[in-house]
C-alpha positions as CSV (number, residue, x, y, z in Angstrom):
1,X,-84.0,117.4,86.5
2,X,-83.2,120.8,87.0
3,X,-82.4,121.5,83.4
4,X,-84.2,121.9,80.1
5,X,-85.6,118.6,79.1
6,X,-86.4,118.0,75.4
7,X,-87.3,114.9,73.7
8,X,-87.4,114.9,69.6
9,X,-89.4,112.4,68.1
10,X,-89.0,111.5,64.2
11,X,-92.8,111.0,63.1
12,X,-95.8,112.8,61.2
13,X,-98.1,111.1,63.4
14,X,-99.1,114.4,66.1
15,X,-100.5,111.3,68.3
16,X,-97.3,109.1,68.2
17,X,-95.4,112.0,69.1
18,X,-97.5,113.2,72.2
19,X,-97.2,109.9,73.6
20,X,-94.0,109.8,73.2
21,X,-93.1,113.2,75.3
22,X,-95.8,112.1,77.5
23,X,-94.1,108.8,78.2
24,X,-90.5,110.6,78.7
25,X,-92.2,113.0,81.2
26,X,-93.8,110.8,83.4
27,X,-90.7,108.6,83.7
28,X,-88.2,111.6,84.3
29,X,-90.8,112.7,87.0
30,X,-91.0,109.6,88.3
31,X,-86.8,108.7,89.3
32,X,-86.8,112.6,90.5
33,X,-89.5,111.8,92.9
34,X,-87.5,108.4,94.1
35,X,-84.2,109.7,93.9
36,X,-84.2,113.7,94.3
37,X,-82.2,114.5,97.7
38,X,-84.3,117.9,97.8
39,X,-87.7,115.5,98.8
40,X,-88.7,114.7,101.9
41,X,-90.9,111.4,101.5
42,X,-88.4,109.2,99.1
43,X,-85.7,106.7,99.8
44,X,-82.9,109.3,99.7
45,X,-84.6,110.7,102.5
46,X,-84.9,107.5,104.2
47,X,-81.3,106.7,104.3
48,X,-79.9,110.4,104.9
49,X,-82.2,110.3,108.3
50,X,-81.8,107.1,109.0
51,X,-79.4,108.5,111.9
52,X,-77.0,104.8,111.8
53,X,-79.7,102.7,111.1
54,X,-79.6,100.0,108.6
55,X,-82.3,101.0,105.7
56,X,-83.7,98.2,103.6
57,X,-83.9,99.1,99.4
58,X,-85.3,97.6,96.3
59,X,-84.0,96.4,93.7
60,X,-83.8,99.9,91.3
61,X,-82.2,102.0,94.1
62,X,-80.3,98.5,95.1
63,X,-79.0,98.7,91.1
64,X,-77.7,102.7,91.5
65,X,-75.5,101.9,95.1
66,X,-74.2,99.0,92.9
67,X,-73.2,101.1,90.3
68,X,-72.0,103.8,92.8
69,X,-69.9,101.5,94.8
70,X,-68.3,100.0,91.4
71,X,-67.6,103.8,90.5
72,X,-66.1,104.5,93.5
73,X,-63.4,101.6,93.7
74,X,-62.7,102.0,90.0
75,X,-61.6,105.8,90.6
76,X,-60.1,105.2,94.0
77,X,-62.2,107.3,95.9
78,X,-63.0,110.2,93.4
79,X,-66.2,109.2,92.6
80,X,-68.1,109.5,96.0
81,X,-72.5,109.6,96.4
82,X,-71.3,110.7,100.4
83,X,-69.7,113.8,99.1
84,X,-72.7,116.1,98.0
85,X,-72.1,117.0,101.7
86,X,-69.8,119.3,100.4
87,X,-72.1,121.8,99.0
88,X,-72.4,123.1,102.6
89,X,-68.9,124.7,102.1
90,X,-68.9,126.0,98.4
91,X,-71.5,128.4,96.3
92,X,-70.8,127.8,92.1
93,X,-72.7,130.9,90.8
94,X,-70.0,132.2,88.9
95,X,-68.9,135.2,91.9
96,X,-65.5,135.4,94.2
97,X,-65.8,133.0,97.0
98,X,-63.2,132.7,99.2
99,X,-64.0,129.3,100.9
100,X,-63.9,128.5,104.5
101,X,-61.8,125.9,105.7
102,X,-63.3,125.0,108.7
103,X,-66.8,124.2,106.3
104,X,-64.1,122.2,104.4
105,X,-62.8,120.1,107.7
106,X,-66.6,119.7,109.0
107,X,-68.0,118.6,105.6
108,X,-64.7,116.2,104.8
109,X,-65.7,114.7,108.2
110,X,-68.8,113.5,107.1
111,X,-67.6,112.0,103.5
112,X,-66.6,108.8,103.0
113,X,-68.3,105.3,100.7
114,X,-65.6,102.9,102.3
115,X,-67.6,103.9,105.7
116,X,-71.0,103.1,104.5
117,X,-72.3,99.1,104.8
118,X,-73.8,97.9,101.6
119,X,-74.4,94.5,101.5
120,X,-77.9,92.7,100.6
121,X,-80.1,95.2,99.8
122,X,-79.4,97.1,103.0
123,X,-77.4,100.4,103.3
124,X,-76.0,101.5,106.8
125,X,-74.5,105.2,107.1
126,X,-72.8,106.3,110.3
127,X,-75.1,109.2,111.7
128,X,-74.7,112.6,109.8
129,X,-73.6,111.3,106.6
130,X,-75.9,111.6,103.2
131,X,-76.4,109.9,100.0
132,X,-76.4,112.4,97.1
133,X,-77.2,110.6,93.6
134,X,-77.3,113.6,91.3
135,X,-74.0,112.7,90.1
136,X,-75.5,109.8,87.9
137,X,-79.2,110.2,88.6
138,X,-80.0,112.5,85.7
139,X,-78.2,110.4,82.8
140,X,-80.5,107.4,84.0
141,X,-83.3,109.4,83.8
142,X,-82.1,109.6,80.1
143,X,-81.8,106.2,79.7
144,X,-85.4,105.1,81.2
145,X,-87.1,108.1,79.7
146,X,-85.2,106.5,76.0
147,X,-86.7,103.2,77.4
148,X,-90.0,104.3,77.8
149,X,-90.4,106.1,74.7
150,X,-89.1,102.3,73.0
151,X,-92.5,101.5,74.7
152,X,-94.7,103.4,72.5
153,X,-92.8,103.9,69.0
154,X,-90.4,102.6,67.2
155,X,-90.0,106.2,65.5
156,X,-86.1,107.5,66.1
157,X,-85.6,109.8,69.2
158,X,-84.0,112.0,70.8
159,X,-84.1,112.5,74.6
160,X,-82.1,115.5,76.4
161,X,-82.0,116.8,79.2
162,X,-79.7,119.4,79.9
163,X,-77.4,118.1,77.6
164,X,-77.3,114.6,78.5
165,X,-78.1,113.0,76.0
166,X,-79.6,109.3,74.6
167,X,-80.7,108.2,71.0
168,X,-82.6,105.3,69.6
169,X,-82.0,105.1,65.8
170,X,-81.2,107.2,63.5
171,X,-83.3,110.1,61.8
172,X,-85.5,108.7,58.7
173,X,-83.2,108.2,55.2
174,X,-80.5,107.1,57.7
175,X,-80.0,110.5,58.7
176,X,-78.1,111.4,62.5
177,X,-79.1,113.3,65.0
178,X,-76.5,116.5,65.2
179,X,-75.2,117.2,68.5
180,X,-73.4,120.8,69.2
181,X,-71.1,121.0,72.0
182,X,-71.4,124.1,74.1
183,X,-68.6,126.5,74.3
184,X,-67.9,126.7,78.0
185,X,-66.0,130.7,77.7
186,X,-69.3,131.8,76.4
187,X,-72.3,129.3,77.1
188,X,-75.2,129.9,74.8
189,X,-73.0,130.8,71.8
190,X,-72.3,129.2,68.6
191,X,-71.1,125.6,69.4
192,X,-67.5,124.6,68.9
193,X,-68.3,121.9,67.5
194,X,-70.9,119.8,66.0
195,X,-71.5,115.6,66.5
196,X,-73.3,113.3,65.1
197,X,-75.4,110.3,66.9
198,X,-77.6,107.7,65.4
199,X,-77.6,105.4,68.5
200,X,-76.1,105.5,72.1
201,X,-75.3,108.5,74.2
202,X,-73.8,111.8,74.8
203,X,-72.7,113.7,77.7
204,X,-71.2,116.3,79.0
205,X,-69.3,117.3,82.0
206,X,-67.5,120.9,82.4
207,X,-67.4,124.4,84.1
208,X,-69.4,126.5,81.5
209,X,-72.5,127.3,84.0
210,X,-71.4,125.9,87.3
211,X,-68.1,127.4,88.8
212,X,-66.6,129.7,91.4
213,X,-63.7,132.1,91.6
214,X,-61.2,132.0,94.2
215,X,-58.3,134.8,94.6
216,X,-58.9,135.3,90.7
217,X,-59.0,132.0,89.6
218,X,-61.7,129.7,87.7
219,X,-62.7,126.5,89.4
220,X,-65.5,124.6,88.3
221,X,-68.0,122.4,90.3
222,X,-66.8,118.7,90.8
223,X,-65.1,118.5,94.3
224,X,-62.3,115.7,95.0
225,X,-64.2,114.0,98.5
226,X,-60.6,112.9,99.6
227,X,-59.3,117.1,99.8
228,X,-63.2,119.0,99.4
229,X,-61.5,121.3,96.8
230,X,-62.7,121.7,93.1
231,X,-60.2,119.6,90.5
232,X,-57.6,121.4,89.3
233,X,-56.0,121.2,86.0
234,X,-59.1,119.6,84.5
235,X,-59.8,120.6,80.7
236,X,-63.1,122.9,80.4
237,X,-65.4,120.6,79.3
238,X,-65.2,116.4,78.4
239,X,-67.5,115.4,76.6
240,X,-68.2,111.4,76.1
241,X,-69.8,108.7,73.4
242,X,-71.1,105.5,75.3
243,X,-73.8,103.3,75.2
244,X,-75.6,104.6,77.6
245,X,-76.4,107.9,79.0
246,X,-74.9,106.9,82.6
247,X,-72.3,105.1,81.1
248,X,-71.3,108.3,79.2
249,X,-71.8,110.8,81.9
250,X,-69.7,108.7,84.5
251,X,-66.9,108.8,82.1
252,X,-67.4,112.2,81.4
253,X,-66.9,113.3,85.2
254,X,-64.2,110.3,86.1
255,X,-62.2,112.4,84.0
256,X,-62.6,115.8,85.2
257,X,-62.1,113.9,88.5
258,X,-58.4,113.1,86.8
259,X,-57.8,116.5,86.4
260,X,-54.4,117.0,84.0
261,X,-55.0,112.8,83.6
262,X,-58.4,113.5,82.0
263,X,-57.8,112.3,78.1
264,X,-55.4,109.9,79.2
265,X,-58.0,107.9,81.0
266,X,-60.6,108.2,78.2
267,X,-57.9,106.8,75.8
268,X,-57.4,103.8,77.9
269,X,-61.4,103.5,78.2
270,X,-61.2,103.0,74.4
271,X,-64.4,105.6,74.0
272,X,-64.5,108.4,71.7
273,X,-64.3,111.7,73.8
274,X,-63.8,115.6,72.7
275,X,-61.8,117.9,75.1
276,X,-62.1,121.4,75.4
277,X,-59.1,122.9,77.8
């Protein structure tokens, strides 16, 4: 997951507990071995060397270009699974990177869902172009690795990894689970603020760790795929409620995606949200 990954498990029982981390683990490890664009012997793989060939799915990874595809008509375009092509042009580690345009033209070229053919469990990409799923791939790891641990206990959890967040049931006495949302002007601090969660999900999408100077200025690491620059005018970090982790974390980036528009579109989702400009 390329995070921290804890999972907190409300029981005495040492035994209930390991199983329950175990379980987590083993699932987590399991989607980043299907879905992690960094392997070379998964599906991902598969369909971003497929060089224009049609490439035949199942139904989990069938389920996630569903989702993708809804994602992408519902934002008009912002939310792309072609666009992690884009990497090639920027570096977020914080430093002064003048971009290059013509990495910017060349990547562009290759981004682009409404060019893809998804129909019936087969996905056809013009030659060159690439899935990426890491913009929803680690909040369903939360959700399965929740799912899993359902398996094995019905003890309250926790599962987080790197701030995504999913919980099943409250803490015994009816107690919540408290959340603390991460200053993103000095990461690792005191959090600005503290949430509570008994059931669903929490996630958060921002510029605290992941962002890039340019002539002075602050721009953090979700790229628009229709322009191949970082948003603009996005606040600091959104954070979202849902009922599920992907649920959550899609919101959470669809609105950074709407840049100034951000807490207007969570108000008209009808979800409880916390801004941080």
């Amino acid at each position: 997951m390329a995070s921290p990954c804890d999972v907190l498990v409300d029981t005495d029982d040492e035994g209930v507990a390991r199983a329950a981390v175990e379980a987590a683990r083993d699932e987590a490890l399991r989607v980043e071995r299907k879905f992690s664009r960094y392997r070379d012997d998964n599906i991902v793989h598969a369909i971003n060397h497929a060089e224009g060939r049609p490439v035949a799915v199942d139904d989990e990874t069938a389920g996630l270009l569903d989702y993708a595809a809804t994602c992408h008509e519902i934002s008009d375009g912002r939310f792309d699974i072609t666009s992690g092509v884009l990497r090639r042009a920027w570096v977020f580690d914080g430093r002064e990177h003048p971009p290059d345009p013509r990495a910017i033209a060349a990547a562009l070229a290759l981004v682009g869902w409404s060019r893809a053919t998804w129909r019936e469990h087969t996905l056809t990409l013009p030659a060159g172009m690439e899935i990426d799923l890491g913009g929803i791939g680690k909040e369903y790891a939360v959700d399965r690795a929740a799912a899993r641990i359902a398996e094995v206990t019905g003890a309250a959890c926790l599962a987080n990894f790197g701030g995504d967040l999913r919980a099943r049931g409250p803490r015994r006495g009816g107690r919540p689970w408290f959340v603390g949302v991460e200053n993103p002007a000095a990461p690792g601090s005191v959090p600005l603020r503290r949430l509570e969660l008994a059931h669903g999900a929490l996630a958060t999408s921002g510029d605290a760790r992941r962002f890039v100077l340019v002539n002075g200025r602050r721009l953090g690491h979700i790229l628009d795929p229709r322009t191949g620059w970082p948003v603009e005018g996005a606040p600091r970090s959104v954070t979202v409620m849902a009922g599920s982790c992907i649920e959550a974390g899609t919101l959470a980036t669809l609105a950074i995606l709407r840049g100034a528009g951000a807490a207007r579109f969570l108000e008209e989702q009808g979800v409880q949200h916390w801004l941080i400009e």
